[in-house]
C-alpha positions in Angstrom: 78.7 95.2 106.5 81.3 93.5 104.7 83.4 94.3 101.5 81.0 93.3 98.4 81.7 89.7 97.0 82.5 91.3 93.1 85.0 94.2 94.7 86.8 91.3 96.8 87.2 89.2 93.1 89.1 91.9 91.7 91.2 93.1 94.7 95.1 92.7 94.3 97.5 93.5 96.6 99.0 97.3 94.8 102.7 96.4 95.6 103.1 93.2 94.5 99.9 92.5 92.5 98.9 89.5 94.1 95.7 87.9 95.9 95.2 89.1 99.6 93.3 87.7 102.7 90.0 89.5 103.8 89.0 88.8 107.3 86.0 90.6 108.1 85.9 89.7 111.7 88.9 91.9 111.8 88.5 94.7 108.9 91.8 93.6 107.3 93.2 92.9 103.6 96.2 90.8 104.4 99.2 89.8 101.8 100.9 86.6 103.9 103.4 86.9 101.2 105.2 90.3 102.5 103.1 89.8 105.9 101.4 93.7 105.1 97.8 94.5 106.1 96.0 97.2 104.7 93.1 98.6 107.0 89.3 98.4 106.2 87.5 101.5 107.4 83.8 101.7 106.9 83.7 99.2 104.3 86.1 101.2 102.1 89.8 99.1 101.6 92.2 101.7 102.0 94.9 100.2 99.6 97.9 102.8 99.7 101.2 100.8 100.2 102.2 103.3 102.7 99.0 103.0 104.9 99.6 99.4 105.6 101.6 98.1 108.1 103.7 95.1 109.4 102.3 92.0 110.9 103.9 90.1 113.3 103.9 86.3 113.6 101.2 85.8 116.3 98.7 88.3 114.1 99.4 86.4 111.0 98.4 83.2 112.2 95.2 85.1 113.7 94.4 86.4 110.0 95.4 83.2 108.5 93.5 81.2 110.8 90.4 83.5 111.1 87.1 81.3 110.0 85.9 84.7 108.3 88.6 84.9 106.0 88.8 84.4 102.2 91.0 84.6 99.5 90.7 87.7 96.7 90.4 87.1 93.0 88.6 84.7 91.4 88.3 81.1 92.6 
């Protein structure tokens, strides 16, 4: 099960209050800006800033080229 469509058009990234990436194929909230993922663990976002972790240039162009992926906030 993926993250609900009205939960994914209010997600901001905490640190820097910005949209994020969700690619459900991989259970990730990505921010390409600062290149931080936050985990998604049984389809519950775990957003603490220090939970995430770095992502390095052949991941981000995974998450950024991942068909499952789509923008937070509202289009």
């Amino acid at each position: 099960m993926a993250l609900d469509s009205f939960l994914l058009d209010l997600l901001e990234d905490p640190a820097d209050h910005g949209p994020l990436r969700y690619v459900a194929s991989l259970d990730v909230l990505y921010n390409p800006r600062t290149r931080r993922a936050y985990a998604v663990r049984d389809d519950i976002a775990v957003m603490l800033p220090g939970e995430s972790r770095e992502v390095d240039d052949a991941e981000h162009e995974r998450i950024m080229g991942d068909p499952t992926g789509r923008d937070t906030g509202r289009s």
